[in-house]
C-alpha positions in Angstrom: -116.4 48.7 -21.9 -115.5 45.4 -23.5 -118.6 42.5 -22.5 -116.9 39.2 -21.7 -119.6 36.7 -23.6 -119.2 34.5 -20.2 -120.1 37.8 -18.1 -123.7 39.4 -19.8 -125.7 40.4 -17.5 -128.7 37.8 -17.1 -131.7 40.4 -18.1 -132.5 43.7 -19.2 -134.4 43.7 -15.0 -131.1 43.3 -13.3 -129.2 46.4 -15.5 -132.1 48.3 -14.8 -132.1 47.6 -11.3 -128.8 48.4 -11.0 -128.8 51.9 -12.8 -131.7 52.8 -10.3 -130.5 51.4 -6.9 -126.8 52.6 -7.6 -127.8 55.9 -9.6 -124.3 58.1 -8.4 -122.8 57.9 -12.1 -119.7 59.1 -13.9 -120.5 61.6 -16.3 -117.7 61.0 -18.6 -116.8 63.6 -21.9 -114.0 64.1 -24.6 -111.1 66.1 -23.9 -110.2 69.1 -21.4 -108.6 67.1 -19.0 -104.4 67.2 -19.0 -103.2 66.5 -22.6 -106.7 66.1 -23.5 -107.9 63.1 -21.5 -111.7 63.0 -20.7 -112.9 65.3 -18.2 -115.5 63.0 -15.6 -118.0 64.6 -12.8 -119.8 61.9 -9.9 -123.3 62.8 -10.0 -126.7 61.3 -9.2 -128.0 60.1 -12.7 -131.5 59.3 -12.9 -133.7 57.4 -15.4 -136.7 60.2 -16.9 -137.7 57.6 -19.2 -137.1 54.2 -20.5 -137.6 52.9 -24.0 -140.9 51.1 -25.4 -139.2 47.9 -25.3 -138.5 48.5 -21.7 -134.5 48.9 -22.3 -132.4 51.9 -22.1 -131.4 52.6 -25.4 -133.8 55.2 -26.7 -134.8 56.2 -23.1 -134.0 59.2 -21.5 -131.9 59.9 -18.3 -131.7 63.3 -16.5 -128.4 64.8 -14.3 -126.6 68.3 -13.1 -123.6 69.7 -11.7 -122.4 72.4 -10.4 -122.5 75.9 -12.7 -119.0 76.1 -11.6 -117.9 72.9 -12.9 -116.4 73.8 -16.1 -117.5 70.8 -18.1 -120.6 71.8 -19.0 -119.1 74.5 -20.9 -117.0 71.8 -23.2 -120.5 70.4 -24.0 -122.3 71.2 -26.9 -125.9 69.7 -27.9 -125.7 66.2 -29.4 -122.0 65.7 -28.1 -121.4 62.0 -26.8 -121.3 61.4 -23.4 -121.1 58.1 -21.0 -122.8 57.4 -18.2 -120.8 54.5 -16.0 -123.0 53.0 -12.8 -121.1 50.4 -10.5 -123.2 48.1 -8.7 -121.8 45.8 -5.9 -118.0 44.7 -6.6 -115.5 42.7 -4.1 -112.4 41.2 -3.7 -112.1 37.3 -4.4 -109.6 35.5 -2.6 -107.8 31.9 -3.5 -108.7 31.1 0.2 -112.3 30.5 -1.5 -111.5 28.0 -4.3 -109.7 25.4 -2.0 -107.0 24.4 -4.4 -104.1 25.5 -5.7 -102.0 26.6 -7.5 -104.8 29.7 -8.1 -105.2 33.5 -8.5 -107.6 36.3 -6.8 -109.6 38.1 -9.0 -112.3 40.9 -8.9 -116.1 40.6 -8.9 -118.3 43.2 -9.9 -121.5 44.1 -12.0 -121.4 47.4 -14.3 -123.1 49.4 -16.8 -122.3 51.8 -19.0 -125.0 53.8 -20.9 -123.6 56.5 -24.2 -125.7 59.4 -24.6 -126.1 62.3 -26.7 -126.8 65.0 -24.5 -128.7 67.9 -24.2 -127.6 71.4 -22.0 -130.5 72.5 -20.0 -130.1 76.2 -18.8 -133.4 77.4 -19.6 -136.1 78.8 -16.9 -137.9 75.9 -14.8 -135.1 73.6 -16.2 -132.9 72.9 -12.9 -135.9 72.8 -11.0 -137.6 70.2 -13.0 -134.5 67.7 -12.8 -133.2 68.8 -9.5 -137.4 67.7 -8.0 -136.8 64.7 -10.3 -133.9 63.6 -8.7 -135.4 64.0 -5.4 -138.6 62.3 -6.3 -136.5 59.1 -7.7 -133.6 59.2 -4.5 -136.4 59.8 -2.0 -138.0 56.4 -3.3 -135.1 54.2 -2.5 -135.3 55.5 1.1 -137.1 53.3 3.9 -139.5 57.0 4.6 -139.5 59.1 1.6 -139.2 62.9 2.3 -141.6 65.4 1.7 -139.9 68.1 0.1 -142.9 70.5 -0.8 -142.2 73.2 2.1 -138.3 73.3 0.7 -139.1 74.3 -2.9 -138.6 77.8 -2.0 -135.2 76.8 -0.8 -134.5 75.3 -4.2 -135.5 77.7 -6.0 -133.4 80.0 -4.0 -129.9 78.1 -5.1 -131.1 76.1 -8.4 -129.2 78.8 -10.5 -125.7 77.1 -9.1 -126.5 73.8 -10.8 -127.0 73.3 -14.8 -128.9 70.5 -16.0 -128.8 67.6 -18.8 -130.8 65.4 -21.0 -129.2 62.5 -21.9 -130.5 60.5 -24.6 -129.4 56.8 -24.9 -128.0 55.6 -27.8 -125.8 52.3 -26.3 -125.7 50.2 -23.1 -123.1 47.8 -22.0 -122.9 45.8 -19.0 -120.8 43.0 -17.2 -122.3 41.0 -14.5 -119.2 39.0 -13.2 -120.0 36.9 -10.2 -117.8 34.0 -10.4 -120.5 32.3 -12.9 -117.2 30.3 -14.2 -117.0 28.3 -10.5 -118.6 25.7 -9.3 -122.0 26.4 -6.7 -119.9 25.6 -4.0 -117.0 28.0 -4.4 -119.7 30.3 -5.4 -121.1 29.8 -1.8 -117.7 30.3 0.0 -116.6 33.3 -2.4 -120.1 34.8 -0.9 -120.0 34.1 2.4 -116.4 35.2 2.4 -117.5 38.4 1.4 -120.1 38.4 3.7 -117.9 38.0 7.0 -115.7 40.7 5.5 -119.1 43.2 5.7 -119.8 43.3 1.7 -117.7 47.0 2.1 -118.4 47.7 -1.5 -122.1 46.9 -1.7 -124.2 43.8 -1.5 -121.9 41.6 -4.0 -122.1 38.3 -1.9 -126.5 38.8 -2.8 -125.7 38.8 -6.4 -123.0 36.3 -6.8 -125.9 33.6 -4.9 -128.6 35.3 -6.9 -127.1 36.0 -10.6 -123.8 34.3 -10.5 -125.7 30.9 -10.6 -127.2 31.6 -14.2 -124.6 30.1 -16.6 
């Protein structure tokens, strides 16, 4: 993903946030799609570790499909793979700038982590990532779920899923929230999206709170 200079995101807090409140990734690989495109899975992604200076790269992140998904079986250990999370994105409309001539655009924040990843198929494997997952989804929840009488139940179907280790060796990410407009366009290009019901996720709360950085 090319990083528009203009469009960084503001801190290594707000990728991180994003990654963890918006965790349903891309899983993205080389080759066996039609005439060799990348083959790509959706799939909760979740962060297992994060480096010692508190970014991704050198961290660890841990995800599963389906057994009968045949991607796994293009995979082989230490094979790069990227991980794309889309935060909150929207429409823009001229209606917001007040002047024309003018054009719509897009806004939108991203990441996208590359990993060398790891096939887990051994014993206890899917059952460690699969309770990960749980434990990490469960705490964005407003009453987290107790899933200790439903372990048997996992254990019952676990052998359907195979797991991964990712291991991060790159992150990019664009935050861009109309930082290049003035505050008050800002404020009507938010509270635009707003009326509209933010349908893509909270973008009119980041373009207040991040796109006033630059």
């Amino acid at each position: 993903m090319y990083e528009f200079e203009k469009y960084l995101a503001p801190s290594q807090h707000e990728v991180t946030e994003l990654v963890r409140l918006h965790p349903f990734a891309l899983v993205v690989t080389n080759g066996g799609g039609a005439g060799g495109a990348p083959t790509v899975t959706h799939t909760p992604v979740i962060i297992e570790r994060m480096a010692s200076d508190g970014g991704f790269v050198g961290g660890v992140m841990l995800g599963h499909i389906a057994r009968k998904n045949p991607q796994w079986r293009q995979l082989t250990d230490g094979d790069p793979v990227l991980l794309v999370f889309s935060g909150p994105h929207g429409y823009v409309s001229p209606t917001t700038y007040a002047d024309d001539p003018n054009v719509p655009t897009w806004d939108y924040a991203a990441v996208h982590l590359t990993a060398r990843v790891t096939v887990l198929d051994g014993p206890g494997d899917g059952m460690y990532v699969v309770t990960r997952t749980v434990e990490e989804l469960e705490r964005l929840e407003p009453t987290e779920w107790d899933m200790e009488s439903s372990l048997p139940t996992f254990e019952r179907i676990v052998g359907g899923i195979v797991s991964f280790r990712f291991e991060l060796i790159e992150q990019r990410a664009v935050f861009k929230l109309s930082q290049d407009k003035p505050r008050e366009v800002r404020e009507r290009v938010a509270a635009a999206s707003r009326a509209r019901g933010c349908p893509y996720g909270d973008v009119a709360e980041l373009v207040e709170r991040v796109g006033g950085h630059r």
